[in-house]
MMTF fields as JSON, N, C-alpha, C and O atoms, coordinates in Angstrom:
{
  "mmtfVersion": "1.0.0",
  "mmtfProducer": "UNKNOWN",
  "numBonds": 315,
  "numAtoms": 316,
  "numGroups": 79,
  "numChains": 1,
  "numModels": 1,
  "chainsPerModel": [1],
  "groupsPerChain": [79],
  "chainIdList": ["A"],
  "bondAtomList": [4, 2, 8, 6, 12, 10, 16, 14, 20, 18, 24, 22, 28, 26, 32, 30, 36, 34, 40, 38, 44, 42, 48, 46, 52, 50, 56, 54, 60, 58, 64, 62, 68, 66, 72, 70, 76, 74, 80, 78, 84, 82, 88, 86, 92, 90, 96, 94, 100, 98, 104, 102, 108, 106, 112, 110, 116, 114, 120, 118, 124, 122, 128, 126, 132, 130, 136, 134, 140, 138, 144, 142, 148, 146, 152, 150, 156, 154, 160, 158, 164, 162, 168, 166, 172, 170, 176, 174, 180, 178, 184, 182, 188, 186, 192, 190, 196, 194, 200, 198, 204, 202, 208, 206, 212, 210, 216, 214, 220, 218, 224, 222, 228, 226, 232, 230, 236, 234, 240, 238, 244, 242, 248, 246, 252, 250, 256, 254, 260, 258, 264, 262, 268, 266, 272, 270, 276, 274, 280, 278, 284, 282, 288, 286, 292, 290, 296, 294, 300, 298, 304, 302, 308, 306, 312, 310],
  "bondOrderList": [1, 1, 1, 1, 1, 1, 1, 1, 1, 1, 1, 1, 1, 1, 1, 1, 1, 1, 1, 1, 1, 1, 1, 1, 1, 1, 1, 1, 1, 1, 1, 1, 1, 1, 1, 1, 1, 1, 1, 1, 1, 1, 1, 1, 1, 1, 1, 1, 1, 1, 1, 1, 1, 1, 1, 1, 1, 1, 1, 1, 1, 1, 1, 1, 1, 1, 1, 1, 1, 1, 1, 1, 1, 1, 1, 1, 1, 1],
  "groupList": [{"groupName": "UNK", "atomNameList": ["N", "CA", "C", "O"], "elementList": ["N", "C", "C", "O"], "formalChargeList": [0, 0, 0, 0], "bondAtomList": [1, 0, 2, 1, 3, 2], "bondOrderList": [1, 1, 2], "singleLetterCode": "X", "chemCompType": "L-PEPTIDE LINKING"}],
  "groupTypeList": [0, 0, 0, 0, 0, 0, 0, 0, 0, 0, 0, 0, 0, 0, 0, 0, 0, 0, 0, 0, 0, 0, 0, 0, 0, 0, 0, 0, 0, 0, 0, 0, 0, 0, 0, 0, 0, 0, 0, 0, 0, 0, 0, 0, 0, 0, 0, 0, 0, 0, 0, 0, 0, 0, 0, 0, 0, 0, 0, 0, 0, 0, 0, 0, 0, 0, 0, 0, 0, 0, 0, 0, 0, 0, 0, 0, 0, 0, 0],
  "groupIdList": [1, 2, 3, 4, 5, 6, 7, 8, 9, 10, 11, 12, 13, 14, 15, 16, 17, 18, 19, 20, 21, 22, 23, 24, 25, 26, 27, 28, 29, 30, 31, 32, 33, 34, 35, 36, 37, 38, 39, 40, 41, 42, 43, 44, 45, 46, 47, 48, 49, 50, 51, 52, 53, 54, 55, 56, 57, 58, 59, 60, 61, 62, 63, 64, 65, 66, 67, 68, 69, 70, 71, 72, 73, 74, 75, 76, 77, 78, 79],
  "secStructList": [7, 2, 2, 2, 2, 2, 2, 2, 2, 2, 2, 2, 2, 2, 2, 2, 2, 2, 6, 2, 2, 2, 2, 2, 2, 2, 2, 2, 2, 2, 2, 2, 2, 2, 2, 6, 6, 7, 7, 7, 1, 2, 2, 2, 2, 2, 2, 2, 2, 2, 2, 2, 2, 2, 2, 2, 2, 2, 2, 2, 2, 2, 2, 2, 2, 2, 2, 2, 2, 2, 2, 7, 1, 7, 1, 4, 4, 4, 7],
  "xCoordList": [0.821, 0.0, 0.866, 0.373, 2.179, 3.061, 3.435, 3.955, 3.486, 3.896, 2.921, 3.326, 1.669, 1.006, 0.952, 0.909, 0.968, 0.823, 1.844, 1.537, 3.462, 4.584, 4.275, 4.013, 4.297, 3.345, 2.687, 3.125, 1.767, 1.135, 1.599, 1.152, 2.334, 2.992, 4.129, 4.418, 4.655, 6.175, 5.787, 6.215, 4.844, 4.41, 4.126, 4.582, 3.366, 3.178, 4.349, 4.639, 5.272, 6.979, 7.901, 8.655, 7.336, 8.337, 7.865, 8.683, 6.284, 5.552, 6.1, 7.154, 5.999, 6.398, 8.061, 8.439, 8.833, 10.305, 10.557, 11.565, 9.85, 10.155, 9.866, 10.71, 8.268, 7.547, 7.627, 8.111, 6.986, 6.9, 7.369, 7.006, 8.651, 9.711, 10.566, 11.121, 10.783, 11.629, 10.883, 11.197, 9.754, 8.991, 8.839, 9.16, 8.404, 8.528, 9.727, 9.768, 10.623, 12.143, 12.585, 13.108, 12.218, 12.085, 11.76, 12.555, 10.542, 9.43, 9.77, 9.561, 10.277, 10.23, 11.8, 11.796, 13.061, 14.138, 13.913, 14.293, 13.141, 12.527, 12.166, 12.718, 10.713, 10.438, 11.319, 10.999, 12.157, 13.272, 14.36, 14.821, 14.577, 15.27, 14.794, 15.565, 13.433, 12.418, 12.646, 12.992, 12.395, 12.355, 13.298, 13.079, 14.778, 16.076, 16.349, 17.513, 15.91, 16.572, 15.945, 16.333, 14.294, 14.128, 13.285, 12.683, 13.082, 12.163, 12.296, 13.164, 11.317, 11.978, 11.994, 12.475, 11.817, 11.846, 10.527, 10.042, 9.959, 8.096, 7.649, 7.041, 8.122, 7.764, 8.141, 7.521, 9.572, 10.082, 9.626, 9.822, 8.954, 8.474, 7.053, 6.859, 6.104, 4.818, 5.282, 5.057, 5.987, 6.224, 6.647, 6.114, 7.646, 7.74, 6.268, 5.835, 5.713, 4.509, 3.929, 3.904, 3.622, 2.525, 3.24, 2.483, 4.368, 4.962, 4.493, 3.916, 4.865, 4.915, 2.675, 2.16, 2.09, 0.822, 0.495, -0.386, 1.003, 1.049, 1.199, 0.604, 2.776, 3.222, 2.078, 1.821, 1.178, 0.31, -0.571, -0.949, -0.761, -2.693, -2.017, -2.78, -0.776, -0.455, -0.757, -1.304, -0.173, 0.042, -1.325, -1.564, -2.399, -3.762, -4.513, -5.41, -4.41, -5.033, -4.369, -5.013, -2.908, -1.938, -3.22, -3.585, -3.659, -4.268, -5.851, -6.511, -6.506, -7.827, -7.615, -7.718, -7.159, -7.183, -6.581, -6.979, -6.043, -5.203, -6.764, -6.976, -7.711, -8.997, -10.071, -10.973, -10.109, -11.039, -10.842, -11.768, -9.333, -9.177, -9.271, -9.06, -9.591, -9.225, -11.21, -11.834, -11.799, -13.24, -14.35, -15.408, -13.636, -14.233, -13.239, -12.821, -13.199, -12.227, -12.246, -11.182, -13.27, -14.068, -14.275, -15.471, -13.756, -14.196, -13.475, -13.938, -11.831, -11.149, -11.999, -11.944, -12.935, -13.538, -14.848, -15.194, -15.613, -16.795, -16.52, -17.579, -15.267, -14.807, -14.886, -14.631],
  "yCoordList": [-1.193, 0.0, 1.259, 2.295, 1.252, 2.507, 2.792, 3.907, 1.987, 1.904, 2.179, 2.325, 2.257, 2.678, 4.737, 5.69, 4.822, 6.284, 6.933, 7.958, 6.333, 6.864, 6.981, 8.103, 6.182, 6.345, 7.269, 8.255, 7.427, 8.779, 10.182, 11.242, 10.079, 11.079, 11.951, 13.14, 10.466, 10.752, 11.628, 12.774, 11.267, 11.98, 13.59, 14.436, 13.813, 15.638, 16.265, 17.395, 15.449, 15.594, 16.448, 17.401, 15.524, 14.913, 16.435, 17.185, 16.511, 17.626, 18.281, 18.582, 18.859, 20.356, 20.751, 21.874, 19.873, 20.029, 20.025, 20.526, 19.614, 19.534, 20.439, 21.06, 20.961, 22.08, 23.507, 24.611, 23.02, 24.517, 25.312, 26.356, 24.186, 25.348, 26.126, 27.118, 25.755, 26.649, 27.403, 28.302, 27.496, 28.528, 29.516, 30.704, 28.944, 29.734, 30.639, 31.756, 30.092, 30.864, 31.886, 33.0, 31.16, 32.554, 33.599, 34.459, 33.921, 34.453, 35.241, 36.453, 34.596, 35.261, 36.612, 37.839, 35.525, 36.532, 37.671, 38.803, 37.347, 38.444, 39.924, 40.977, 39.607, 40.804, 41.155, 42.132, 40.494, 40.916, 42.113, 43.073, 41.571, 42.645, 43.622, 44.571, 43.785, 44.58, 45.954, 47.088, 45.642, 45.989, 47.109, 48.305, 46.163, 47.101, 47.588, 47.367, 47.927, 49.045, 49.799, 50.686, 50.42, 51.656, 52.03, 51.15, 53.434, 53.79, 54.121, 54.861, 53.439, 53.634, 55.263, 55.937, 55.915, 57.311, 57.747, 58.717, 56.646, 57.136, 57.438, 58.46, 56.168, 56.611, 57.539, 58.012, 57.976, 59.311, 60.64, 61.759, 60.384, 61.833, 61.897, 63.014, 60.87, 60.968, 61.788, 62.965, 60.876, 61.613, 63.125, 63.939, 63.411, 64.868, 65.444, 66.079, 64.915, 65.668, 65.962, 67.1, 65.184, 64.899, 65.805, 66.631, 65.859, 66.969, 68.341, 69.222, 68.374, 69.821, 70.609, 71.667, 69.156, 69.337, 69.401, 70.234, 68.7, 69.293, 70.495, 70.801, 71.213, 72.058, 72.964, 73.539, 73.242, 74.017, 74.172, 75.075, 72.497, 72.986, 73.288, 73.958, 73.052, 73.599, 75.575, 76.247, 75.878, 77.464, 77.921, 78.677, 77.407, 77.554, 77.479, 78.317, 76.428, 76.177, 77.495, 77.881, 77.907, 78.866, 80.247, 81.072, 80.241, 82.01, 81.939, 82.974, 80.615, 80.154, 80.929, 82.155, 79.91, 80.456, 82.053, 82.81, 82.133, 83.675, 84.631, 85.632, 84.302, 84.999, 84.287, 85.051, 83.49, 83.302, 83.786, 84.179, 83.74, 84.347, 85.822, 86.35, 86.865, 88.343, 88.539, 89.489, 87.316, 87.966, 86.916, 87.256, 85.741, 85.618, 84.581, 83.425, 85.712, 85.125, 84.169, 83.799, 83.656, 82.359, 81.567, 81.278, 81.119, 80.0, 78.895, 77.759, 79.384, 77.672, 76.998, 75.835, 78.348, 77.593, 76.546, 75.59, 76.974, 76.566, 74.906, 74.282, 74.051, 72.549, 72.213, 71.055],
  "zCoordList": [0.0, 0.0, 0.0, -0.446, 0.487, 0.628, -0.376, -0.319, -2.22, -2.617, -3.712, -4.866, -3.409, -4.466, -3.793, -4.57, -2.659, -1.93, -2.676, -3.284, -2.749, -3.37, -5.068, -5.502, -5.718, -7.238, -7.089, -7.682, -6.531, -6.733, -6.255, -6.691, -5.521, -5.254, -6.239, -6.378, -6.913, -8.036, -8.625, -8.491, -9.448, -10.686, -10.556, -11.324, -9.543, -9.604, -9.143, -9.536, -8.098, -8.033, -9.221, -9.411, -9.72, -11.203, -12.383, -12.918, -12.512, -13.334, -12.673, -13.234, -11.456, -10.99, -10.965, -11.298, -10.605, -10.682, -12.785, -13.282, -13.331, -14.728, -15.243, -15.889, -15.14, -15.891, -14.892, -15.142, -13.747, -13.465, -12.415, -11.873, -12.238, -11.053, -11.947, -11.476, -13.401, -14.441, -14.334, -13.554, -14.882, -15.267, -13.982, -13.979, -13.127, -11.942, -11.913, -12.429, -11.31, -11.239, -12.821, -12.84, -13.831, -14.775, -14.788, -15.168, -14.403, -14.115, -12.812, -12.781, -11.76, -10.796, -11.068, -10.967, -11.463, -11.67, -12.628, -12.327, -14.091, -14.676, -14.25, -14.566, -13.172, -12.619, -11.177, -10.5, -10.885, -10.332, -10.793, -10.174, -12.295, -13.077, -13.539, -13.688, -13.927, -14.397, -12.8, -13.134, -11.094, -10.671, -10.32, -10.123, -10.289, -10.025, -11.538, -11.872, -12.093, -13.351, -13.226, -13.987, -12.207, -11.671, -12.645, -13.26, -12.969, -13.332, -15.33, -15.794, -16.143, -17.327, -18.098, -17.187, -18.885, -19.435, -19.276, -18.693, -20.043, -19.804, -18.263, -17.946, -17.13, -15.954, -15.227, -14.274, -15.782, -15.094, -15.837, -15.362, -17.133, -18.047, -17.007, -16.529, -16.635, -15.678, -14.554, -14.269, -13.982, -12.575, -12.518, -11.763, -13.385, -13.958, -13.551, -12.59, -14.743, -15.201, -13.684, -13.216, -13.211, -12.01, -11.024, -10.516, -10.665, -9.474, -10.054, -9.416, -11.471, -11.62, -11.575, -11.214, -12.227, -12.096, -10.419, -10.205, -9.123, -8.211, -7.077, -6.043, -8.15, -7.742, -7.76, -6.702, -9.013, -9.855, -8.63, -7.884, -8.818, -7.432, -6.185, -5.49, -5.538, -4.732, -4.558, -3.684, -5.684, -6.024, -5.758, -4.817, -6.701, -6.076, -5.336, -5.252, -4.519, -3.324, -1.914, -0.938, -2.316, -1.531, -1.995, -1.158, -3.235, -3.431, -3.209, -3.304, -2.889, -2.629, -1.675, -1.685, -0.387, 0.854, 1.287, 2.172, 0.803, 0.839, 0.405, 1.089, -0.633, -0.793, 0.231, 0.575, 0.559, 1.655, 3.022, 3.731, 3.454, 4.55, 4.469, 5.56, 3.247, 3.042, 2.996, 3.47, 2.279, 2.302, 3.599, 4.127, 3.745, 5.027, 5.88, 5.942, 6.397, 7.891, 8.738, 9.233, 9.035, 9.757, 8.874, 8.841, 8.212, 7.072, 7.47, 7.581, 7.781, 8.834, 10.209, 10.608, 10.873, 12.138, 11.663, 12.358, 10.131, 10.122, 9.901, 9.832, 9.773, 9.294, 10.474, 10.805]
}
């Protein structure tokens, strides 16, 4: 009987060490390398973009409040 338990066992052994621990470990060192080479041109032209589109609503939100506090003064207590 131990010997039919081991037979059945070999075989998905045998598939997974054959087929899909390569594939695995490919796969995994891949986006390993993908990771450490950082950010590519396109993702650093976004991020650009996006600070400087930050900087922007920053600037605005600075002259919002600068006019709310000049035409109503109590507007930080009413939150």
């Amino acid at each position: 009987m131990d010997e039919g338990i081991i037979g059945i066992l070999v075989a998905p052994i045998i598939v997974f060490t054959v087929f899909v621990a390569p594939i695995w470990l490919i796969l995994h060192y891949r986006s390993k390398k993908q990771v450490s080479q950082g950010l590519s041109a396109e993702d650093h032209a976004s991020l650009q973009m996006l600070a400087e589109q930050a900087e922007k609503m920053s600037e605005r939100i600075e002259t919002l409040e600068a006019i709310l506090d000049s035409e109503a003064p109590e507007w930080r207590n009413r939150a």
